[in-house]
C-alpha positions as CSV (number, residue, x, y, z in Angstrom):
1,X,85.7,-173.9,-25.9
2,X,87.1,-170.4,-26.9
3,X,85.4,-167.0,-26.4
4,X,85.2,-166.4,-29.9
5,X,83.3,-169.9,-30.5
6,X,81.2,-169.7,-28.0
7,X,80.5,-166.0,-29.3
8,X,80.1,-167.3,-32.7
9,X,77.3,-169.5,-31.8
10,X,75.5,-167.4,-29.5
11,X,75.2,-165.3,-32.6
12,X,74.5,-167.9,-34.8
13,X,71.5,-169.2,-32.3
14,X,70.3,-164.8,-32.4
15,X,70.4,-165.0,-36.8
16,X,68.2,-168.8,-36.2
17,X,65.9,-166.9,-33.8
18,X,65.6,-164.0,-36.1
19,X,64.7,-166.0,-38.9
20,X,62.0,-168.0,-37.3
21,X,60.2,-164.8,-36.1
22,X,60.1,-163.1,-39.8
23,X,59.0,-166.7,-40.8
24,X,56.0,-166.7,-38.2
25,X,54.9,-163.0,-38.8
26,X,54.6,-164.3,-42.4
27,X,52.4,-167.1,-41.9
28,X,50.4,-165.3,-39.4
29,X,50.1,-162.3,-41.7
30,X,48.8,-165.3,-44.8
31,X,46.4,-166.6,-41.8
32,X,44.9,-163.3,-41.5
33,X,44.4,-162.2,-45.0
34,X,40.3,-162.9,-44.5
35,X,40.1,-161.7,-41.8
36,X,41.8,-158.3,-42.8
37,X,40.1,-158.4,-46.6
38,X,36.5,-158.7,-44.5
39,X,37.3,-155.7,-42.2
40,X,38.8,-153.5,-45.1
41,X,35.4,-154.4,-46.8
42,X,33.6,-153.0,-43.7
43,X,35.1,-149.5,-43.8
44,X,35.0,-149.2,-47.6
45,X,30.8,-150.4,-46.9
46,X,30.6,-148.1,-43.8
47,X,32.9,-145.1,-44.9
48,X,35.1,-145.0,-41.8
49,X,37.5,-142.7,-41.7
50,X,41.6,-143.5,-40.6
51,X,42.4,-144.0,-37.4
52,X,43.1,-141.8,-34.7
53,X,46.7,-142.4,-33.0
54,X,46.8,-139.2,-31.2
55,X,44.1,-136.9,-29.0
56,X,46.4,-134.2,-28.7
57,X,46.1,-131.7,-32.6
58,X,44.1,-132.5,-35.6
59,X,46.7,-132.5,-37.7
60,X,47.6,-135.9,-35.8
61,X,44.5,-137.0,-34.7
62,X,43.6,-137.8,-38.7
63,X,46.7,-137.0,-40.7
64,X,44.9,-137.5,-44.1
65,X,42.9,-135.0,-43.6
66,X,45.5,-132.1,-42.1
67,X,47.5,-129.8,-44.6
68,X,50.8,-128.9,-45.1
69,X,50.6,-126.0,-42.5
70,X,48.3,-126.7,-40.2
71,X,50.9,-127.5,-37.7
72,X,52.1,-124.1,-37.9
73,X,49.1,-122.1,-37.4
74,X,50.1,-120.3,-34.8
75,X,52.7,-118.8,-37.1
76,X,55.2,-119.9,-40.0
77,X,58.0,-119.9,-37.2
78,X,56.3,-121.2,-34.4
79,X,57.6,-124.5,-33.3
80,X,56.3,-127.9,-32.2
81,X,54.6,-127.8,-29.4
82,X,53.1,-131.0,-29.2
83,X,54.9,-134.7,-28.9
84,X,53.1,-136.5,-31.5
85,X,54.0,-134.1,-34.0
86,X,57.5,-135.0,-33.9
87,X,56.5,-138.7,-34.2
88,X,54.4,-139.0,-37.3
89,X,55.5,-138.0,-40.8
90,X,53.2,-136.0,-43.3
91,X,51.2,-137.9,-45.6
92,X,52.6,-139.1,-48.8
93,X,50.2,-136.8,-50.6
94,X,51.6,-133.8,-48.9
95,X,55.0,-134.1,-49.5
96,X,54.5,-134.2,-53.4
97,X,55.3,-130.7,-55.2
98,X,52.3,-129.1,-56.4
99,X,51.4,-126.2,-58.3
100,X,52.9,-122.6,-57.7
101,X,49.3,-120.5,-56.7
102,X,51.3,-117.4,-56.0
103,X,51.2,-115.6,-59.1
């Protein structure tokens, strides 16, 4: 058997592999649809807030909540100082245009 063959079907066996993991996320994502539907009913009854992924600023402890500049409030030029800022993006609310207030 050549290189290239035996290449060929290693990545062939790889793209067979790949496809049976999306296939089993899928089913196990249709599996838990009660189960997730009954604990998003839980925070809506209980009024739990997001999530907290980070302990280090508040701006990444609850990023709903943080705005635009609170990750510069040391000063407008004042850089990063923290790791998790670098890893989570702004909300999708935040990076909308919104009205000019400086007039």
């Amino acid at each position: 058997m050549r290189r290239s063959s035996r290449f060929l079907a290693l990545v062939a066996a790889e793209a067979a592999l790949l496809t049976l993991l999306f296939l089993q996320g899928a089913l196990e994502r249709r599996s838990a649809r009660p189960l997730i539907a009954g604990r998003a009913a839980l925070v809506r009854e209980l009024g739990l807030t997001d999530l907290c992924l980070f302990t280090e600023a508040r701006y990444t402890r609850h990023p709903t909540q943080a705005d635009r500049h609170s990750a510069f409030q040391d000063g407008p030029l004042s850089l990063e100082h923290f790791p998790s800022g670098s890893l989570l993006t702004p909300p999708k609310g935040l990076l909308s245009d919104h009205a000019d207030l400086d007039r």
